[in-house]
MMTF fields as JSON, N, C-alpha, C and O atoms, coordinates in Angstrom:
{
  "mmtfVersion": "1.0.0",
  "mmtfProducer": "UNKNOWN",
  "numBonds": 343,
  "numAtoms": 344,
  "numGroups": 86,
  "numChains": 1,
  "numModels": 1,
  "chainsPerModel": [1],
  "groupsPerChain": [86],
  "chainIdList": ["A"],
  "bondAtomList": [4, 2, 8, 6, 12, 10, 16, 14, 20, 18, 24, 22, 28, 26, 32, 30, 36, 34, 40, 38, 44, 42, 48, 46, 52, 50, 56, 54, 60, 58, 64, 62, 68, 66, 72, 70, 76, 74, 80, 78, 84, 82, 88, 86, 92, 90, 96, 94, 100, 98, 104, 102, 108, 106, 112, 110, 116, 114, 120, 118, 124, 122, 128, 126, 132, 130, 136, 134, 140, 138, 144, 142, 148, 146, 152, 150, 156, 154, 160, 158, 164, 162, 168, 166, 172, 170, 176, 174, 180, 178, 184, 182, 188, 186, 192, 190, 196, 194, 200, 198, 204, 202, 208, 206, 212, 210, 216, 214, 220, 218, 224, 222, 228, 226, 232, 230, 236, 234, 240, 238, 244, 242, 248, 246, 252, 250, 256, 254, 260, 258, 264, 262, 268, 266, 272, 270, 276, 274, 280, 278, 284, 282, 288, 286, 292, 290, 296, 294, 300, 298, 304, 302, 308, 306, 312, 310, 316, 314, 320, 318, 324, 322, 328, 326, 332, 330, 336, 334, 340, 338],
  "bondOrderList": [1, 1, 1, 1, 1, 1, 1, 1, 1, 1, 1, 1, 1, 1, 1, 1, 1, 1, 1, 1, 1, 1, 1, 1, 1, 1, 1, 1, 1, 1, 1, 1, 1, 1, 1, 1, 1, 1, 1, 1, 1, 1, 1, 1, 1, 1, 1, 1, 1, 1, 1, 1, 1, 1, 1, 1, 1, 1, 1, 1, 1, 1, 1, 1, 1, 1, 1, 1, 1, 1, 1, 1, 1, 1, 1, 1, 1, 1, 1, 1, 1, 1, 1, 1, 1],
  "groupList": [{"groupName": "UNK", "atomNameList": ["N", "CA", "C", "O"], "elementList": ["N", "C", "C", "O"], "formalChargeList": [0, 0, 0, 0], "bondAtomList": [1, 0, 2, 1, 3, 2], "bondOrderList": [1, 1, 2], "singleLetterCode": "X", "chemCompType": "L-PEPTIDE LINKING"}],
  "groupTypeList": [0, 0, 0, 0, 0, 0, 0, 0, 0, 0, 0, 0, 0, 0, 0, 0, 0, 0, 0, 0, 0, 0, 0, 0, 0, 0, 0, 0, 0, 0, 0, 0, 0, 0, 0, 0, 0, 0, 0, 0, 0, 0, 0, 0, 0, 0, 0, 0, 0, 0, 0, 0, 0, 0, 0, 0, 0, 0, 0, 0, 0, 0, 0, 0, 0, 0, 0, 0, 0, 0, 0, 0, 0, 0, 0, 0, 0, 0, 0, 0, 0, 0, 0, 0, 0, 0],
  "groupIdList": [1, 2, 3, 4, 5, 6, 7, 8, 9, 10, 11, 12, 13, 14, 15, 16, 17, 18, 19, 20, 21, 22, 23, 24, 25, 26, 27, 28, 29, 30, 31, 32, 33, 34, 35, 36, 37, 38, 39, 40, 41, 42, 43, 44, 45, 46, 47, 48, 49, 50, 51, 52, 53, 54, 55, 56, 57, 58, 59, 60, 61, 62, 63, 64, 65, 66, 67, 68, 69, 70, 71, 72, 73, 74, 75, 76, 77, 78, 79, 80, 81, 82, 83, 84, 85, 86],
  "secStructList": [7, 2, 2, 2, 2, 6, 2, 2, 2, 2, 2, 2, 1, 1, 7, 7, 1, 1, 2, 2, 2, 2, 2, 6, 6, 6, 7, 1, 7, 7, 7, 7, 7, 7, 5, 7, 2, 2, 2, 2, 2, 2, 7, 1, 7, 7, 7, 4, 4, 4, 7, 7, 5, 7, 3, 3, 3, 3, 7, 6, 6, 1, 1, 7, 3, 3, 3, 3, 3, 7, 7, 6, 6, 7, 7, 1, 1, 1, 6, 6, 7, 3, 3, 7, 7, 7],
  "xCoordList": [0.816, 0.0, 0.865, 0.492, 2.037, 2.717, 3.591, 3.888, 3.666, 4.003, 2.917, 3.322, 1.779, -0.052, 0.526, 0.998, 0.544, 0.383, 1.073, 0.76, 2.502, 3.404, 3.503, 4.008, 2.533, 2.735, 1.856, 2.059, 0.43, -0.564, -0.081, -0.601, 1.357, 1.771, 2.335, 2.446, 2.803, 3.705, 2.969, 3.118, 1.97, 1.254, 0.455, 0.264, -0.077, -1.015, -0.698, -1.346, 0.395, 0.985, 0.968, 1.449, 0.08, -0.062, -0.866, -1.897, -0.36, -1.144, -2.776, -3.451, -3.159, -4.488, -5.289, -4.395, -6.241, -6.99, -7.232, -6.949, -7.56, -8.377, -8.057, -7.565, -8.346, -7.798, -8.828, -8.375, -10.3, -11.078, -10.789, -11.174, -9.995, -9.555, -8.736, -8.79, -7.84, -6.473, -7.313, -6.999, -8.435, -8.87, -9.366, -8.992, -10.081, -11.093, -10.104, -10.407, -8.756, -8.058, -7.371, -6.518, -7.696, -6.235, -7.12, -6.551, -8.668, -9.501, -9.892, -9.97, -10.043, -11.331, -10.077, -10.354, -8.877, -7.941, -6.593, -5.661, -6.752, -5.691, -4.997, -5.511, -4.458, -4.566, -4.067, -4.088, -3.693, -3.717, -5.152, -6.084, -5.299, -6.286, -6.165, -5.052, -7.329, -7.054, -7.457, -7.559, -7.708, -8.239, -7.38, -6.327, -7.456, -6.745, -6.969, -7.738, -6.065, -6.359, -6.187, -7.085, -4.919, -4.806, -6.296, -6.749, -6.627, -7.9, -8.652, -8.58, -9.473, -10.389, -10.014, -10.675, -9.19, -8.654, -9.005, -9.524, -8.603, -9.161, -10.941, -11.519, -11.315, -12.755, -13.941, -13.954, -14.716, -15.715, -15.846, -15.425, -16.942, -18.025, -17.818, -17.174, -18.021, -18.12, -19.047, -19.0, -19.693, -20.586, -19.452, -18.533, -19.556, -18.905, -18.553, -17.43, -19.385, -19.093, -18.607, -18.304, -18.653, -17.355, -16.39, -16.23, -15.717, -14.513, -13.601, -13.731, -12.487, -11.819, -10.442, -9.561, -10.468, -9.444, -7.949, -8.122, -6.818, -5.732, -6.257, -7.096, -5.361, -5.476, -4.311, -3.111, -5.007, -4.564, -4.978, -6.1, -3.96, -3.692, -2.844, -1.74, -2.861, -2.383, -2.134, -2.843, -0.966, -0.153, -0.685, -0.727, -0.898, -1.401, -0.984, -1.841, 0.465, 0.664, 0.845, 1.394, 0.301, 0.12, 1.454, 1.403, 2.373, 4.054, 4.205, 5.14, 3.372, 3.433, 2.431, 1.537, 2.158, 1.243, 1.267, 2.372, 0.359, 0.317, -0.128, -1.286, 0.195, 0.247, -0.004, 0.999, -1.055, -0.955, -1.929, -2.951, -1.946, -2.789, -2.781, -1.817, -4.438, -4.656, -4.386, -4.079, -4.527, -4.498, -5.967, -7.06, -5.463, -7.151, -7.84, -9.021, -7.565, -8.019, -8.696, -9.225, -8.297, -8.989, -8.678, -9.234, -7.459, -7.236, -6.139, -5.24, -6.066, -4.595, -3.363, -3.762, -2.075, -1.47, -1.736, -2.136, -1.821, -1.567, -0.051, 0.463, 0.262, 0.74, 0.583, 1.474, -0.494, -0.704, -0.892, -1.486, -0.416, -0.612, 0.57, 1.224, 0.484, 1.5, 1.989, 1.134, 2.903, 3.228, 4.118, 4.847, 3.731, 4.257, 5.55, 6.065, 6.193, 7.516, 7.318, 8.451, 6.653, 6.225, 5.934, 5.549],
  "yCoordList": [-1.184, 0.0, 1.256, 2.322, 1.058, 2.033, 2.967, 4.13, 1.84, 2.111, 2.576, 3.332, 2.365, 3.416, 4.573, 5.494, 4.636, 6.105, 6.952, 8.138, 6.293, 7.174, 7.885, 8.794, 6.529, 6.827, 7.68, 8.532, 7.895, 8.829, 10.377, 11.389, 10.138, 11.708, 12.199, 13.381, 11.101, 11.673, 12.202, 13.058, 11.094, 11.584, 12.764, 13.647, 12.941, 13.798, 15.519, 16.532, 15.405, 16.33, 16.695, 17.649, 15.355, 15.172, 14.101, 13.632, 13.801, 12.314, 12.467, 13.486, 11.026, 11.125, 11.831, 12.596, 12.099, 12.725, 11.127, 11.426, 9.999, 9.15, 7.629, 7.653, 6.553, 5.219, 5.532, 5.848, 5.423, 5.493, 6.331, 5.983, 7.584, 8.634, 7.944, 7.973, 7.199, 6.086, 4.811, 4.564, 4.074, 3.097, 3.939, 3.622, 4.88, 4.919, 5.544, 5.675, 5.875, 6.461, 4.962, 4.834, 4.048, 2.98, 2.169, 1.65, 2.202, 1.227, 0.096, 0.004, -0.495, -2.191, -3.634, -4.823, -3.202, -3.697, -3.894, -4.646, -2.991, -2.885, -4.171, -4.274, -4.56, -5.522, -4.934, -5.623, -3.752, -3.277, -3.149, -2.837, -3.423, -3.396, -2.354, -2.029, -1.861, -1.017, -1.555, -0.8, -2.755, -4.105, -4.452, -4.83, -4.475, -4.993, -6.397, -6.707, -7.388, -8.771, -9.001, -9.551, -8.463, -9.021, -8.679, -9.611, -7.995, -7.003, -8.393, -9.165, -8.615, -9.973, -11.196, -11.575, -11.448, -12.643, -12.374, -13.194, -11.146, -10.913, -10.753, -11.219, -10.514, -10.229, -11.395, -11.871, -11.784, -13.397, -13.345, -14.102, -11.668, -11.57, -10.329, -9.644, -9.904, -8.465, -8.397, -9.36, -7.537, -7.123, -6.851, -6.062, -7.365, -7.07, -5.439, -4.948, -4.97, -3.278, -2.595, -1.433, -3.311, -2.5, -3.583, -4.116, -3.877, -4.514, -3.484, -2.293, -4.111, -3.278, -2.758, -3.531, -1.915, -1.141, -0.443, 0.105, -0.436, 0.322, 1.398, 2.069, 1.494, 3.521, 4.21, 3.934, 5.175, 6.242, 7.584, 7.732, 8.659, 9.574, 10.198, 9.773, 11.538, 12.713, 13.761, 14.231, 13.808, 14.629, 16.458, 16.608, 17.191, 18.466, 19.29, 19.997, 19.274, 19.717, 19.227, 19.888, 17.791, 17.214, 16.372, 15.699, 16.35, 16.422, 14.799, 14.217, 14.045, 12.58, 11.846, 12.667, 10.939, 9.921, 8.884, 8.345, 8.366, 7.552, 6.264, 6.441, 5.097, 3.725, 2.716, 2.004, 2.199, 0.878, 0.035, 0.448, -1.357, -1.654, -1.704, -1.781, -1.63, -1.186, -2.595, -2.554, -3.594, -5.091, -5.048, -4.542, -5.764, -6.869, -6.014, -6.35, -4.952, -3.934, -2.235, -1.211, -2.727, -1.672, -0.332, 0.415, 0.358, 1.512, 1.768, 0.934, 2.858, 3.558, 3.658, 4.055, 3.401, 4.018, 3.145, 3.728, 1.898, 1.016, -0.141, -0.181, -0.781, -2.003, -2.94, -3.435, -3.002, -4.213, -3.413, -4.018, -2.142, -1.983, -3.044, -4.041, -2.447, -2.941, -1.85, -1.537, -1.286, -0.028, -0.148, -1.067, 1.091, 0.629, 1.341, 1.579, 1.774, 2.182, 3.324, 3.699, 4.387, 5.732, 6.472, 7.641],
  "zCoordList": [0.0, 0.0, 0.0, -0.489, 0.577, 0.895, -0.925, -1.2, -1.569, -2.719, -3.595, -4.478, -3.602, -4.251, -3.52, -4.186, -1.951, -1.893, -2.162, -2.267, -2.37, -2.517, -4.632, -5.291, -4.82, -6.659, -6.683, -7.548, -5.753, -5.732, -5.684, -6.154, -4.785, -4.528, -5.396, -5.722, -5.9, -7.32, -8.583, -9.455, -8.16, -10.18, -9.703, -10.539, -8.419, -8.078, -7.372, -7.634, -6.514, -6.134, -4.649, -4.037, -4.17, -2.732, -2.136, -2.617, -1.171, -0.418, -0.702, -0.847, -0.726, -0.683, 0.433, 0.795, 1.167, 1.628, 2.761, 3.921, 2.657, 2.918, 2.068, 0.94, 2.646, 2.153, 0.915, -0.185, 1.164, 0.089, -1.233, -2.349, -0.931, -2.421, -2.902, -4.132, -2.431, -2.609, -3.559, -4.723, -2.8, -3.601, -4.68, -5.809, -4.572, -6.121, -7.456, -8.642, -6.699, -8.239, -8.465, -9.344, -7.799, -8.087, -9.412, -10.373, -9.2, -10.983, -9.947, -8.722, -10.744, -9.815, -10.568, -10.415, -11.274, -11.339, -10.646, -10.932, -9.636, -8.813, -7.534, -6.42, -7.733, -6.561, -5.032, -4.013, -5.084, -3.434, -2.915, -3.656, -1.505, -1.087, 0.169, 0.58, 0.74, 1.908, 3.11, 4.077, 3.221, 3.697, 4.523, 4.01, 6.206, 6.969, 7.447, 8.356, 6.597, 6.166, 8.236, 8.872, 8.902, 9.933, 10.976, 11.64, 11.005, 11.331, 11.409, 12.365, 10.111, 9.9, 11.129, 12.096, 10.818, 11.65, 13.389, 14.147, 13.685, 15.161, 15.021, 16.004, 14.584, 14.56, 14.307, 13.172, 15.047, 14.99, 13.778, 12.904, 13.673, 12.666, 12.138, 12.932, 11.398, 10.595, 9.243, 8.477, 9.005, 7.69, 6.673, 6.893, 5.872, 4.311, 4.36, 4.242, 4.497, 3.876, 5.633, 5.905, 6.195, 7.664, 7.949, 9.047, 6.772, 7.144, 7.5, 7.218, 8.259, 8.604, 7.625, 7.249, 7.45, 6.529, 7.227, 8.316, 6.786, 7.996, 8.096, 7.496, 9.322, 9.495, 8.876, 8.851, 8.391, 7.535, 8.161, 8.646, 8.14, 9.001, 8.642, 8.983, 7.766, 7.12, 8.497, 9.386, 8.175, 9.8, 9.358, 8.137, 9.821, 10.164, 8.986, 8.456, 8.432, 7.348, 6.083, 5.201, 5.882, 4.645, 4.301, 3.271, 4.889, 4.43, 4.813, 4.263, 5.697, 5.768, 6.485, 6.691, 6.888, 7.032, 7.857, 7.912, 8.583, 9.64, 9.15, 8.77, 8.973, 8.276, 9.047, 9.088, 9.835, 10.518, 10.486, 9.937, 11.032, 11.074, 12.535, 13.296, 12.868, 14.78, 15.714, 16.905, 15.084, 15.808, 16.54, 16.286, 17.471, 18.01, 18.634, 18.723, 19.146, 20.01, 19.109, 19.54, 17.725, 16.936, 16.988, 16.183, 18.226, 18.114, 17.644, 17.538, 17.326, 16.796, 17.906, 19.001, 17.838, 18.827, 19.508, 20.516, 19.735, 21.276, 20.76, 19.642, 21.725, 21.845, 20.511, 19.821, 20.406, 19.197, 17.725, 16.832, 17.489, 16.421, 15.267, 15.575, 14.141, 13.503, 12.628, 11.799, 12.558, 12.255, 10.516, 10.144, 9.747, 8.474, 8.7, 9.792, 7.016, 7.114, 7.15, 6.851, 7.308, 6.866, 8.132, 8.09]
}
C-alpha cells in the first residue's frame, strides 16, 4: 500500500486525503487493497461493507502519514498496532 500512496503523490501532487480517495483512483484492477487482512482474523463476525481497513492519518501539514494496522483492540497508537515504514 505504501508504494499506491506514494505513486498517488507523485502523479497527483499530494497524499491522498483518505484510504477510500487512494482506492477509487487505483480502478477495480488494482490488486492493493485497503483491507486490513490481519484485522479480519481478530474479529468473529463483521458485515462485508465495515470490514476493517488500515489507518490512515495525514499529519497536520500534509508532508506525511500515519500507516498501521490497529491489531485486536482496533485503536490507533496502542501495543498491538503494527506499524508501516512511513
Amino acid at each position: 500500500m505504501v508504494k499506491s500512496i506514494e505513486f498517488y503523490k507523485i502523479t497527483k501532487g499530494q497524499y491522498p486525503d483518505s484510504l477510500l480517495e487512494l482506492q477509487a483512483s487505483l480502478g477495480q484492477e488494482s490488486f492493493t487493497s485497503i483491507y486490513d487482512p490481519t484485522a479480519t482474523r481478530t474479529l468473529k463476525s463483521f458485515d462485508a461493507k465495515e470490514r476493517p481497513t488500515f489507518f490512515y492519518q495525514l499529519t497536520d501539514d500534509k508532508t506525511h502519514y500515519y500507516l498501521l494496522g490497529v491489531g485486536a483492540d482496533q485503536k490507533p497508537f496502542t501495543n498491538d498496532d503494527l506499524i508501516g515504514p512511513h
